[in-house]
PDB file of N, CA, C, O and CB in Angstrom:
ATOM      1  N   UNK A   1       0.848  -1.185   0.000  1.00  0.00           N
ATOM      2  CA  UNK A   1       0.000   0.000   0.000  1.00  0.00           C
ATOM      3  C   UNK A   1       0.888   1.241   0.000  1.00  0.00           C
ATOM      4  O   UNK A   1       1.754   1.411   0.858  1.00  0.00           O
ATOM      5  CB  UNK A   1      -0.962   0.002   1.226  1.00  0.00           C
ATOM      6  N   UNK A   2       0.669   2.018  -0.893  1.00  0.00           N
ATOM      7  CA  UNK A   2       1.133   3.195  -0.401  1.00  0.00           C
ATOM      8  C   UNK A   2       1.093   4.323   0.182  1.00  0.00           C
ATOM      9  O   UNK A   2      -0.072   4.706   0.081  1.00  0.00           O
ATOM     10  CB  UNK A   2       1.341   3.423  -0.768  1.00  0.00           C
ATOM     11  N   UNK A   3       1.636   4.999   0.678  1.00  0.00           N
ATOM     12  CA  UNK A   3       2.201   6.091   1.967  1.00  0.00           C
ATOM     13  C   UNK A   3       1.330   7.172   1.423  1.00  0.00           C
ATOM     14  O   UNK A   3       1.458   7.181   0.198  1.00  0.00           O
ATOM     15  CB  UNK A   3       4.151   6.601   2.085  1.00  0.00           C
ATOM     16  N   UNK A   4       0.243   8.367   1.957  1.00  0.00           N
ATOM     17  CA  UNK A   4       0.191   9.652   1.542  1.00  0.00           C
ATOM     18  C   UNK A   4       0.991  10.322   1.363  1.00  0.00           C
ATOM     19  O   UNK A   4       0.491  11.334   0.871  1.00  0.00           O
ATOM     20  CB  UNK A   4      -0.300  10.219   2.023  1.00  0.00           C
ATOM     21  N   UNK A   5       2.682  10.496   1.510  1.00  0.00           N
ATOM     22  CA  UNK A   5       3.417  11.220   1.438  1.00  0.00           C
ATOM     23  C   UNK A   5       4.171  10.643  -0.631  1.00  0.00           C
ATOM     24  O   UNK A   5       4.857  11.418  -1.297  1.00  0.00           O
ATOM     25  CB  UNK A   5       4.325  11.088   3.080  1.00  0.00           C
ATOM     26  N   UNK A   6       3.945   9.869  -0.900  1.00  0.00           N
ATOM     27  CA  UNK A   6       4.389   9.040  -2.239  1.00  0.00           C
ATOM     28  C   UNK A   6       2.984   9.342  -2.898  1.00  0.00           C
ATOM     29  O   UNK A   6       3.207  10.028  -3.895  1.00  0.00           O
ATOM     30  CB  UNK A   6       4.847   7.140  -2.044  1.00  0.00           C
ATOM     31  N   UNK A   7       1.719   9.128  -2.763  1.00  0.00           N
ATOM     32  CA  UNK A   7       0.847   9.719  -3.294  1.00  0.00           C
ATOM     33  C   UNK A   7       1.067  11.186  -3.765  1.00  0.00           C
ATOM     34  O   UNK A   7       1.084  11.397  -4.977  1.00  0.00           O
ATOM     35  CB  UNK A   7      -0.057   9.569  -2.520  1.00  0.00           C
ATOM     36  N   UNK A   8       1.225  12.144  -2.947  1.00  0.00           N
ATOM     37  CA  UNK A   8       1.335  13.149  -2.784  1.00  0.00           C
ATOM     38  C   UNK A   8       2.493  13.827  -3.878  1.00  0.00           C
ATOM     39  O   UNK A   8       2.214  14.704  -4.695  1.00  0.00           O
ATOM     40  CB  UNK A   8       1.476  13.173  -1.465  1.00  0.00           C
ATOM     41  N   UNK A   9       3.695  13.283  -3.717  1.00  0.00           N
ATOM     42  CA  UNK A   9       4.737  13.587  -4.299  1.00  0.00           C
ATOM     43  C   UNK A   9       4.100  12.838  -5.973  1.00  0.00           C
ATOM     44  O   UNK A   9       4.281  13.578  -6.940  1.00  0.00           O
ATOM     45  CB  UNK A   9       6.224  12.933  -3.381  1.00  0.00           C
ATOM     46  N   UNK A  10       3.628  11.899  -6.173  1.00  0.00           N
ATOM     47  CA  UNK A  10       3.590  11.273  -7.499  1.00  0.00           C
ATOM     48  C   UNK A  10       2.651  12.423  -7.984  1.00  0.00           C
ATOM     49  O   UNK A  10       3.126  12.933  -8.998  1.00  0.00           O
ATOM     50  CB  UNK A  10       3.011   9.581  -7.623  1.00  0.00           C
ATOM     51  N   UNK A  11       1.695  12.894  -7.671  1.00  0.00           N
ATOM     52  CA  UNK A  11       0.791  14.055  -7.995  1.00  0.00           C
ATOM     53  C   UNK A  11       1.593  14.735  -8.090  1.00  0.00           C
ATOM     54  O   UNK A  11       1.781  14.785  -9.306  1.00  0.00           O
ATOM     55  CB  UNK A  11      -0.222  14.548  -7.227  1.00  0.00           C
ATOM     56  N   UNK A  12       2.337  15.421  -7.585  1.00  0.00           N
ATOM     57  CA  UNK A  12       2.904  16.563  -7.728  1.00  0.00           C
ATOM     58  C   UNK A  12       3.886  16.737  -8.844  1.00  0.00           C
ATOM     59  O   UNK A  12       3.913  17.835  -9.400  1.00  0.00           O
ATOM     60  CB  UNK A  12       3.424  16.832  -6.611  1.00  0.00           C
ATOM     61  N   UNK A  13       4.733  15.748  -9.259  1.00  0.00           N
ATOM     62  CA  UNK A  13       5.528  15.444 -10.349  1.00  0.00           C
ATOM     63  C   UNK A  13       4.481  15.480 -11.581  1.00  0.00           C
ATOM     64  O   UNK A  13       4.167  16.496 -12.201  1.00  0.00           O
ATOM     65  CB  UNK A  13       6.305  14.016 -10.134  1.00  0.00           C
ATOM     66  N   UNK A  14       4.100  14.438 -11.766  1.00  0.00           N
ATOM     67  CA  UNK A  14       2.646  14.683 -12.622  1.00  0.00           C
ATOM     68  C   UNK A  14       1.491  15.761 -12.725  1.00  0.00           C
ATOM     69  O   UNK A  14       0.507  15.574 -13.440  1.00  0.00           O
ATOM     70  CB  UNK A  14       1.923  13.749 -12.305  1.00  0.00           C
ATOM     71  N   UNK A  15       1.644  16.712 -12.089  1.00  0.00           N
ATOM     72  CA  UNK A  15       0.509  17.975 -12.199  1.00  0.00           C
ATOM     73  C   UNK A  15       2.051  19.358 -12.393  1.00  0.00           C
ATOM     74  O   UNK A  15       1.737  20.540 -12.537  1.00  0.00           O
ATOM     75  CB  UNK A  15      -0.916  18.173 -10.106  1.00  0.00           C
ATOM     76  N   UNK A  16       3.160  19.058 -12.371  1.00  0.00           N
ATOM     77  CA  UNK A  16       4.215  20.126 -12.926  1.00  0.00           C
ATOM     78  C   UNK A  16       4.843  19.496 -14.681  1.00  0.00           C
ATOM     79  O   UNK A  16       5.326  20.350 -15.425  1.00  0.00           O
ATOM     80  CB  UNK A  16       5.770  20.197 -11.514  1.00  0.00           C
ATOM     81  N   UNK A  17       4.794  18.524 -15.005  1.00  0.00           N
ATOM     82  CA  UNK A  17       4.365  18.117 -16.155  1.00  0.00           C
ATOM     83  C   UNK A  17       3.345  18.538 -17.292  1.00  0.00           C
ATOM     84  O   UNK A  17       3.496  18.809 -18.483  1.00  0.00           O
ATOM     85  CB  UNK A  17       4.122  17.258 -15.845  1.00  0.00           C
ATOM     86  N   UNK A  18       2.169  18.482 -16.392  1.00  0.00           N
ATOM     87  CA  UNK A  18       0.819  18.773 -16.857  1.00  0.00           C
ATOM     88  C   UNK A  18       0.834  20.284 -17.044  1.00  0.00           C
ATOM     89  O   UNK A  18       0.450  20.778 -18.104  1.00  0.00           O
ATOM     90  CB  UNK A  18      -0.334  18.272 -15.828  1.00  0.00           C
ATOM     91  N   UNK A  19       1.267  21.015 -16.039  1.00  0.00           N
ATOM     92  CA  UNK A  19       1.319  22.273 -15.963  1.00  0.00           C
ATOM     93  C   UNK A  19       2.516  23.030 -17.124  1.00  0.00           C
ATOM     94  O   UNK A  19       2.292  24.238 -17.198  1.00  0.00           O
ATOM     95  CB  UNK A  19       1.586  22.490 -14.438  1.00  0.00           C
ATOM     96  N   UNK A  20       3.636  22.608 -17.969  1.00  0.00           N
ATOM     97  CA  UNK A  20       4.038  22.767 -18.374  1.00  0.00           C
ATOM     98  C   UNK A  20       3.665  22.639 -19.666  1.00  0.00           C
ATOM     99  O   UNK A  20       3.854  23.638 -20.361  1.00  0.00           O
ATOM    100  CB  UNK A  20       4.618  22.536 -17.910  1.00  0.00           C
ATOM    101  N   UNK A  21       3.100  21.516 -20.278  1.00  0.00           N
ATOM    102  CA  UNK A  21       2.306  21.337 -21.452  1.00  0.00           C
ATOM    103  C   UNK A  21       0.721  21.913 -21.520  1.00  0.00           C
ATOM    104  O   UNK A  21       0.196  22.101 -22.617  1.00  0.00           O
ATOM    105  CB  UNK A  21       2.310  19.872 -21.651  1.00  0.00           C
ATOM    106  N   UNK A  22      -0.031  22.190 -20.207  1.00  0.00           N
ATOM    107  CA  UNK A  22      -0.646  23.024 -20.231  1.00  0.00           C
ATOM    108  C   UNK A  22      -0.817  24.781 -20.556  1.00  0.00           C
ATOM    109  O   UNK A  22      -1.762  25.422 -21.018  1.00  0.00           O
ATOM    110  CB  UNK A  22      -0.769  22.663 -19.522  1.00  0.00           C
ATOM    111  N   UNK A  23       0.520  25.185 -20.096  1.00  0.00           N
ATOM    112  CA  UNK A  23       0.896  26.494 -20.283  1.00  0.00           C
ATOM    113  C   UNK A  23       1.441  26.662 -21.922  1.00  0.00           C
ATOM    114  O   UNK A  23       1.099  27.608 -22.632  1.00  0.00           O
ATOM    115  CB  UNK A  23       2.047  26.846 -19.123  1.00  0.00           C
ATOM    116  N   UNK A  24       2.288  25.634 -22.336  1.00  0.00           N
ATOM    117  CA  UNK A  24       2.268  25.622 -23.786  1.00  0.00           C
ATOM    118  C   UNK A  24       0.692  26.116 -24.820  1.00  0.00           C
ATOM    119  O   UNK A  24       0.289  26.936 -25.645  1.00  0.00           O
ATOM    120  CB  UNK A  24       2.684  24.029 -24.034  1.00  0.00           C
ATOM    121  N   UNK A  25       0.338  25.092 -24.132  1.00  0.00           N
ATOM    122  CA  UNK A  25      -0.700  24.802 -25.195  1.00  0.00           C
ATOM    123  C   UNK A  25      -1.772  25.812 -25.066  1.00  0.00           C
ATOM    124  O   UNK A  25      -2.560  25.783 -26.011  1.00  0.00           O
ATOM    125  CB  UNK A  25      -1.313  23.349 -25.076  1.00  0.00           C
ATOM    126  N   UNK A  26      -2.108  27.014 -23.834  1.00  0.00           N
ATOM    127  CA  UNK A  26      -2.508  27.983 -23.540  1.00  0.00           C
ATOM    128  C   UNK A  26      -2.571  29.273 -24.132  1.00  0.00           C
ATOM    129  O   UNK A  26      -3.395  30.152 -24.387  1.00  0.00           O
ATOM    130  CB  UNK A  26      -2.147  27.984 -22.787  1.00  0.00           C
ATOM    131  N   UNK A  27      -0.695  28.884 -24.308  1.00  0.00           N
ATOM    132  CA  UNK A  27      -0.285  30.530 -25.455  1.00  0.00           C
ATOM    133  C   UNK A  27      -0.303  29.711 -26.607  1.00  0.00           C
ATOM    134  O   UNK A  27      -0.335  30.394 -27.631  1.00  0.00           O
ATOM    135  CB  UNK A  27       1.612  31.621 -25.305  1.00  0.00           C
ATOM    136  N   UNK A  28      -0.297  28.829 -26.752  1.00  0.00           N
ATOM    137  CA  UNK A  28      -0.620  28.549 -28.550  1.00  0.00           C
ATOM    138  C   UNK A  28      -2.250  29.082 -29.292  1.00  0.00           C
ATOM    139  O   UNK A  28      -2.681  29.639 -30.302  1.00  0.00           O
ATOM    140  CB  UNK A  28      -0.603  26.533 -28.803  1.00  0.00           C
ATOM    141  N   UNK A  29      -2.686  28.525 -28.125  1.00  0.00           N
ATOM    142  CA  UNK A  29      -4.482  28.852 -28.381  1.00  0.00           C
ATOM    143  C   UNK A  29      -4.911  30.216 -28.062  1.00  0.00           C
ATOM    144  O   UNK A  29      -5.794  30.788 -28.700  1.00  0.00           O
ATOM    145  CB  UNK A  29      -5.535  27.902 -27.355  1.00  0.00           C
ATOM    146  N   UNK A  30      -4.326  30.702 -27.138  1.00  0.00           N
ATOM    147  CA  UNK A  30      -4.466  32.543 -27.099  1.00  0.00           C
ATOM    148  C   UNK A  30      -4.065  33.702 -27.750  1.00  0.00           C
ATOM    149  O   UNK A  30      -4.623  34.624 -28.346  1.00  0.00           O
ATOM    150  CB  UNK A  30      -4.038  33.006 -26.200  1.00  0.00           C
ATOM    151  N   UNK A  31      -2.359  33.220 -27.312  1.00  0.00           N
ATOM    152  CA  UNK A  31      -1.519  34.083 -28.236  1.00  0.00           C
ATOM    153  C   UNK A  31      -1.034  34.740 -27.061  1.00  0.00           C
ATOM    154  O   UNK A  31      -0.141  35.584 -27.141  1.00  0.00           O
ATOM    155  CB  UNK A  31      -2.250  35.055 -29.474  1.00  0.00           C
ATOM    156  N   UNK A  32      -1.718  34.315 -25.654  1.00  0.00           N
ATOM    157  CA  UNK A  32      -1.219  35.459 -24.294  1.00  0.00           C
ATOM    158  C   UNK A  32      -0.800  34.704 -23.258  1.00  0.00           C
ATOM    159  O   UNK A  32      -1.595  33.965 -22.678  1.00  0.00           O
ATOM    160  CB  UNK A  32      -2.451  36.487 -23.584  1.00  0.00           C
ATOM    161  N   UNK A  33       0.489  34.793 -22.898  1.00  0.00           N
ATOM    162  CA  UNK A  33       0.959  34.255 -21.582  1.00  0.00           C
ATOM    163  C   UNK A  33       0.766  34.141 -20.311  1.00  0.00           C
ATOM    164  O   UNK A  33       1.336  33.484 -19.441  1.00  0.00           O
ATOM    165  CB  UNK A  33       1.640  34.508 -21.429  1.00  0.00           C
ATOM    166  N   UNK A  34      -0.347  35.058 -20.305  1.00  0.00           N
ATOM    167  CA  UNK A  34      -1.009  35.608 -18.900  1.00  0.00           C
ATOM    168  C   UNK A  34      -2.065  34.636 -18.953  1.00  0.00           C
ATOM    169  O   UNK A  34      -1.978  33.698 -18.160  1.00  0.00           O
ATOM    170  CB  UNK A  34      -1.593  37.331 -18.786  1.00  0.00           C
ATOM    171  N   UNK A  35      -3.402  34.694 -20.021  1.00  0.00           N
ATOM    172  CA  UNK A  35      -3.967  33.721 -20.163  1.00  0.00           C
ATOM    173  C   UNK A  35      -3.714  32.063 -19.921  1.00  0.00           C
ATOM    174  O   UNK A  35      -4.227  31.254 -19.148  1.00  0.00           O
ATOM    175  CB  UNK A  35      -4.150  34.007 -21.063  1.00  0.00           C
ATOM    176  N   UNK A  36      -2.613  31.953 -21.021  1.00  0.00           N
ATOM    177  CA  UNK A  36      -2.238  30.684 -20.787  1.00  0.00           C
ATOM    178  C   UNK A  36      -1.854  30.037 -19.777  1.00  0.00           C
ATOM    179  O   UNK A  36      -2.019  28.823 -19.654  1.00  0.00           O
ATOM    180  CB  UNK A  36      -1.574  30.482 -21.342  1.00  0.00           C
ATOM    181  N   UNK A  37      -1.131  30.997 -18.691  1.00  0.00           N
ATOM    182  CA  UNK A  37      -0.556  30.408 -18.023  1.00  0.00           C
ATOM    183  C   UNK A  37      -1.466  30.276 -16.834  1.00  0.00           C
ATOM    184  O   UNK A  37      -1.299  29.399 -15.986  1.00  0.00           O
ATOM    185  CB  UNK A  37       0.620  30.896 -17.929  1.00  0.00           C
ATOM    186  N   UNK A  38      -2.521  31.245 -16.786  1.00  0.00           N
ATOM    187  CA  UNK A  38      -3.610  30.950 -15.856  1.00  0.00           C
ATOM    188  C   UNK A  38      -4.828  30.046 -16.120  1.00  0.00           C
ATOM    189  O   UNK A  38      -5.738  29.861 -15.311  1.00  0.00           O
ATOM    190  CB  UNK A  38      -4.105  32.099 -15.549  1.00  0.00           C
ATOM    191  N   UNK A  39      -4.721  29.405 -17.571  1.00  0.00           N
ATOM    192  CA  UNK A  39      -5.325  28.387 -17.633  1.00  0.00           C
ATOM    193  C   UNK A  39      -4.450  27.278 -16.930  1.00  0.00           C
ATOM    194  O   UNK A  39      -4.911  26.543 -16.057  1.00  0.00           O
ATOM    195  CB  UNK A  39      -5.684  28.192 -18.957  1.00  0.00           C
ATOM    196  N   UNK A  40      -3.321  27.226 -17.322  1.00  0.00           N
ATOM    197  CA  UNK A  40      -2.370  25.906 -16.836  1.00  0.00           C
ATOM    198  C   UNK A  40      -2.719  25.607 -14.723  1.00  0.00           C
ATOM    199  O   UNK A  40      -2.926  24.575 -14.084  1.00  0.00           O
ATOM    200  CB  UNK A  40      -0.101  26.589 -17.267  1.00  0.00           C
ATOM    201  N   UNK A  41      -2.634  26.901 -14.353  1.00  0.00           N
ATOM    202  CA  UNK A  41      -2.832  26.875 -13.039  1.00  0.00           C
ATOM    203  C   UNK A  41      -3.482  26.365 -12.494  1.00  0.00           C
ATOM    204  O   UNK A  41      -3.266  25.489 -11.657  1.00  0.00           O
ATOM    205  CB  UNK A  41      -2.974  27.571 -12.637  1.00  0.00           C
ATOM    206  N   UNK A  42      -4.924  27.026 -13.026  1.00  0.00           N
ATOM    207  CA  UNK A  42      -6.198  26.489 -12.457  1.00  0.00           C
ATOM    208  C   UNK A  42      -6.736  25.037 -13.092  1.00  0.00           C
ATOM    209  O   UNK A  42      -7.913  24.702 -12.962  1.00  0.00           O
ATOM    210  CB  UNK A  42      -7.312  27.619 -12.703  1.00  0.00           C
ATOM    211  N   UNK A  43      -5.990  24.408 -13.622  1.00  0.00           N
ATOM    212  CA  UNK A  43      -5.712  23.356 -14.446  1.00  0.00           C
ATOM    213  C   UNK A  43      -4.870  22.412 -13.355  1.00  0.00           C
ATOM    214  O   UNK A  43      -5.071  21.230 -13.076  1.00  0.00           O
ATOM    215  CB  UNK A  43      -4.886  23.849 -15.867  1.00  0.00           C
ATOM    216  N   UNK A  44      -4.317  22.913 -13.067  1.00  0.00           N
ATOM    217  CA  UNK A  44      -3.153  21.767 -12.617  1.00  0.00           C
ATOM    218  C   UNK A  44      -3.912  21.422 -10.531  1.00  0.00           C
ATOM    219  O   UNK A  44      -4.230  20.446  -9.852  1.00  0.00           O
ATOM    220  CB  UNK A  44      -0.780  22.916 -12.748  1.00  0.00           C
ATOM    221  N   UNK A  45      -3.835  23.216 -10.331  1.00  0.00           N
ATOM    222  CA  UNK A  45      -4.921  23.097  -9.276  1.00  0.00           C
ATOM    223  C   UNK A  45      -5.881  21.819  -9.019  1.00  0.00           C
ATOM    224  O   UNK A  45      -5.925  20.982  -8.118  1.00  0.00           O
ATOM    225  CB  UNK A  45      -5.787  24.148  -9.558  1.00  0.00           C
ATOM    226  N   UNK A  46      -6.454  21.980  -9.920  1.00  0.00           N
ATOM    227  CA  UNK A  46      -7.657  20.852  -9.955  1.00  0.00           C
ATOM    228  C   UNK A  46      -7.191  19.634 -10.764  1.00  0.00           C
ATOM    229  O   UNK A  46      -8.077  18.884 -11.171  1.00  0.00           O
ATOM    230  CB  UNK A  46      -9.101  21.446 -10.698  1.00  0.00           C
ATOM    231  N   UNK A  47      -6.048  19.372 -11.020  1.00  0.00           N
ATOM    232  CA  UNK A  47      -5.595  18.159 -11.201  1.00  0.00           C
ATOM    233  C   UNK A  47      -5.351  17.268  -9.589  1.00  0.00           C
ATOM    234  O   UNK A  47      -5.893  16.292  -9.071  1.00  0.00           O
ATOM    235  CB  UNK A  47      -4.236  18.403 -12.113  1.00  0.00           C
ATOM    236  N   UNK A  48      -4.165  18.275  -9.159  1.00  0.00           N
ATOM    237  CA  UNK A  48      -3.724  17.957  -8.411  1.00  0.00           C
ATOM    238  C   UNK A  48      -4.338  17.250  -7.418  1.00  0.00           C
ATOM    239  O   UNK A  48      -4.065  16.108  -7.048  1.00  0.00           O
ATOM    240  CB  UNK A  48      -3.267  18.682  -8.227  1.00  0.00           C
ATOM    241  N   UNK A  49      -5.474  18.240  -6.861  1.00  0.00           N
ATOM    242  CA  UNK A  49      -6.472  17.690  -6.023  1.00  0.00           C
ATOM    243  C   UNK A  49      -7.290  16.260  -6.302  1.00  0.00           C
ATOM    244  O   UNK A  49      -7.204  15.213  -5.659  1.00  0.00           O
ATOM    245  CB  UNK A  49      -7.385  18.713  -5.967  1.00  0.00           C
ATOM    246  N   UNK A  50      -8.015  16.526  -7.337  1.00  0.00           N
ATOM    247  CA  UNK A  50      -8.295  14.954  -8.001  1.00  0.00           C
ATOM    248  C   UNK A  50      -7.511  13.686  -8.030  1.00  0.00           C
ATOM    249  O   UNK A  50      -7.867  12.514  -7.907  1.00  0.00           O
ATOM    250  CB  UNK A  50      -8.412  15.054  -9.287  1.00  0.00           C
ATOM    251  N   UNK A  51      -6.374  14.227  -8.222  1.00  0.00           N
ATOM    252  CA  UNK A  51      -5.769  13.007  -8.446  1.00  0.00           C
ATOM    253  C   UNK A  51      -5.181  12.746  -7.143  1.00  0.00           C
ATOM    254  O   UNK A  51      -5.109  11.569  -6.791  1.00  0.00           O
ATOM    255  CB  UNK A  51      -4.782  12.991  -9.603  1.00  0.00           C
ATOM    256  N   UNK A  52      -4.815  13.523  -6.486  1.00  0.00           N
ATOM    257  CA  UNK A  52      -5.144  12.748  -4.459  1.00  0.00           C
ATOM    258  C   UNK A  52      -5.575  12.141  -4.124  1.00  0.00           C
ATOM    259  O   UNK A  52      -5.055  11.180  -3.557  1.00  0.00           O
ATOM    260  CB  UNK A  52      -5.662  13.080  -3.411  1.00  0.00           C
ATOM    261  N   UNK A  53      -6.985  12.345  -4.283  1.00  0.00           N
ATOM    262  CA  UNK A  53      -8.145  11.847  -4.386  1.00  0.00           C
ATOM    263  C   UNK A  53      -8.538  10.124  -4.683  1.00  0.00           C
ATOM    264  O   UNK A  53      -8.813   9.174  -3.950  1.00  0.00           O
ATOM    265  CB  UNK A  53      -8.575  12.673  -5.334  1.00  0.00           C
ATOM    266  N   UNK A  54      -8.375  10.348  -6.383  1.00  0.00           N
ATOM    267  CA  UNK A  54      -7.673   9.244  -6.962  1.00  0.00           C
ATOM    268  C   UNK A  54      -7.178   8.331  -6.567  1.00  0.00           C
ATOM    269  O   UNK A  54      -7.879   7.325  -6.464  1.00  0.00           O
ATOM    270  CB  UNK A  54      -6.980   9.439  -7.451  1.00  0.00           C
ATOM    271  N   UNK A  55      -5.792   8.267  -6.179  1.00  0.00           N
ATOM    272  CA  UNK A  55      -4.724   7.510  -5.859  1.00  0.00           C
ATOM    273  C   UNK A  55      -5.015   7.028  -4.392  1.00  0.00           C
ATOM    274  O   UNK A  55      -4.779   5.856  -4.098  1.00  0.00           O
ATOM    275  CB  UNK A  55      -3.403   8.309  -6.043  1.00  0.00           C
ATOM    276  N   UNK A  56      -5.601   8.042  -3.319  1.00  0.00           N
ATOM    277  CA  UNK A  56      -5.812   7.633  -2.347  1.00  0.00           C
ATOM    278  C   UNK A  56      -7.141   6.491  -2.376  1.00  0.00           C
ATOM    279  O   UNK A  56      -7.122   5.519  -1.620  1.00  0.00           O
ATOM    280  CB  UNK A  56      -5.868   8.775  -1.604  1.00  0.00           C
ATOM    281  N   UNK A  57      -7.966   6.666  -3.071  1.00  0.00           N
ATOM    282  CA  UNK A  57      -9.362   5.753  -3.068  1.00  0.00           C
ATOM    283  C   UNK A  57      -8.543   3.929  -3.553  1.00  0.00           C
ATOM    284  O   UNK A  57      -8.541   2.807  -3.047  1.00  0.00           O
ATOM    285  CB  UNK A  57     -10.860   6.613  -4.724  1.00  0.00           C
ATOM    286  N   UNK A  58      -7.956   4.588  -4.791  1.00  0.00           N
ATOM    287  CA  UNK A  58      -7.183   3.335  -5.095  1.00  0.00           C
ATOM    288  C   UNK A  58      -6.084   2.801  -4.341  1.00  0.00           C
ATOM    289  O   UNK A  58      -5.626   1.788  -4.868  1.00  0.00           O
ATOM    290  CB  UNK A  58      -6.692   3.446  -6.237  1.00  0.00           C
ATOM    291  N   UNK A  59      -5.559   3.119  -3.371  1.00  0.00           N
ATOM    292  CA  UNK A  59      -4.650   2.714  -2.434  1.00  0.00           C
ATOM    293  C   UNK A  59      -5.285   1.637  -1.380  1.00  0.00           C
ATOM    294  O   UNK A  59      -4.713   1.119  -0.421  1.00  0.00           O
ATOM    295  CB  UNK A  59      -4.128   3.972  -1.751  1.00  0.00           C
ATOM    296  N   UNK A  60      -6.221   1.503  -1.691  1.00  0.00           N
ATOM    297  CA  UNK A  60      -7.333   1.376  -0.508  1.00  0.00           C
ATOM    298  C   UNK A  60      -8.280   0.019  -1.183  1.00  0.00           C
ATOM    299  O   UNK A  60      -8.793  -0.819  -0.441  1.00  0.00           O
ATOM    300  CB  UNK A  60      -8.438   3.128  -0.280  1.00  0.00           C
ATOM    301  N   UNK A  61      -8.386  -0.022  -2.485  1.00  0.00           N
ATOM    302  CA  UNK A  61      -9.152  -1.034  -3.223  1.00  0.00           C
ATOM    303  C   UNK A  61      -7.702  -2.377  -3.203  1.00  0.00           C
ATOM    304  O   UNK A  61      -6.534  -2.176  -3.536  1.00  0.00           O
ATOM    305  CB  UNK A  61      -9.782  -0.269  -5.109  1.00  0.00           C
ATOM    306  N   UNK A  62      -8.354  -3.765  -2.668  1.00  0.00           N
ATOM    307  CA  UNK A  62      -7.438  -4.420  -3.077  1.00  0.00           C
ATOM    308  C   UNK A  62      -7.640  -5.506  -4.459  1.00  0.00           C
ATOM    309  O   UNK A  62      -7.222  -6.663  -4.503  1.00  0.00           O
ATOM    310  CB  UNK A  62      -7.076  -4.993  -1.905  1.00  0.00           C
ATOM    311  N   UNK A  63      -8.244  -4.930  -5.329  1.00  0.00           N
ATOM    312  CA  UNK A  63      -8.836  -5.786  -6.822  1.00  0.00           C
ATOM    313  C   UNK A  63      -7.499  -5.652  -7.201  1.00  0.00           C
ATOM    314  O   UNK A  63      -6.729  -4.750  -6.869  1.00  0.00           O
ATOM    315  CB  UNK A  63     -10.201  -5.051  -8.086  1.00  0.00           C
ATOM    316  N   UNK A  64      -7.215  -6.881  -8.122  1.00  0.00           N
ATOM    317  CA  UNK A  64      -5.862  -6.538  -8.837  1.00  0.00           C
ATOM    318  C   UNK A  64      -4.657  -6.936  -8.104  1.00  0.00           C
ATOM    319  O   UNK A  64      -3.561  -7.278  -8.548  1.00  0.00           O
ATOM    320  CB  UNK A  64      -5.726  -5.048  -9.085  1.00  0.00           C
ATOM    321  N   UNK A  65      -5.092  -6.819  -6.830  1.00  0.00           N
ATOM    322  CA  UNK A  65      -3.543  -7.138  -6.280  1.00  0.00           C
ATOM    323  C   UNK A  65      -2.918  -8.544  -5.402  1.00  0.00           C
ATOM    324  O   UNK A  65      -3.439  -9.195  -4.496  1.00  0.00           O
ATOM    325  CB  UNK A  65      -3.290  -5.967  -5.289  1.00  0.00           C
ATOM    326  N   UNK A  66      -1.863  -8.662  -5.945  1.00  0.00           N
ATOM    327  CA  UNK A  66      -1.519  -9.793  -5.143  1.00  0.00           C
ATOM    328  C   UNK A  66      -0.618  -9.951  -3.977  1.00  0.00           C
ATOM    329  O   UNK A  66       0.592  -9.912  -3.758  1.00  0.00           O
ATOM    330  CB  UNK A  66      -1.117 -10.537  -5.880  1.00  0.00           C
ATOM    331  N   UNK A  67      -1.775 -10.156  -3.288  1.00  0.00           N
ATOM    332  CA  UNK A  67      -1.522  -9.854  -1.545  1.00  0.00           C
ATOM    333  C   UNK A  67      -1.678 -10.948  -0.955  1.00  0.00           C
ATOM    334  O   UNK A  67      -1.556 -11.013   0.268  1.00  0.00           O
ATOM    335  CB  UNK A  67      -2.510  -8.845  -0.739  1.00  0.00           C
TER     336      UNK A  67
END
């Protein structure tokens, strides 16, 4: 099972990822960095959280595993 603190960190690696190709793809579609990059935010924001979420519910299911 894993730790909230490895949850936590795996989100976080994965939502600064997200946030980077998010902010790309922001000023491609705008043309404005300010925009874009406040889409990426509030983007990653609500990644982040979800996928806490996520990982924690599934930390917790034992289907799949061999235990």
């Amino acid at each position: 099972m894993e730790t909230r603190r490895r949850s936590v960190v795996k989100a976080v690696v994965w939502n600064v990822m997200g946030l980077m190709v998010m902010t790309l793809i922001g000023v491609l579609a705008t043309g404005s960095a300010a925009i874009g990059g406040t889409l990426a935010v509030v983007n990653a924001a609500i990644g982040l959280t979800l996928y806490v979420i996520y990982e924690r519910i599934w930390a917790g299911i034992t289907w799949g595993r061999n235990v």
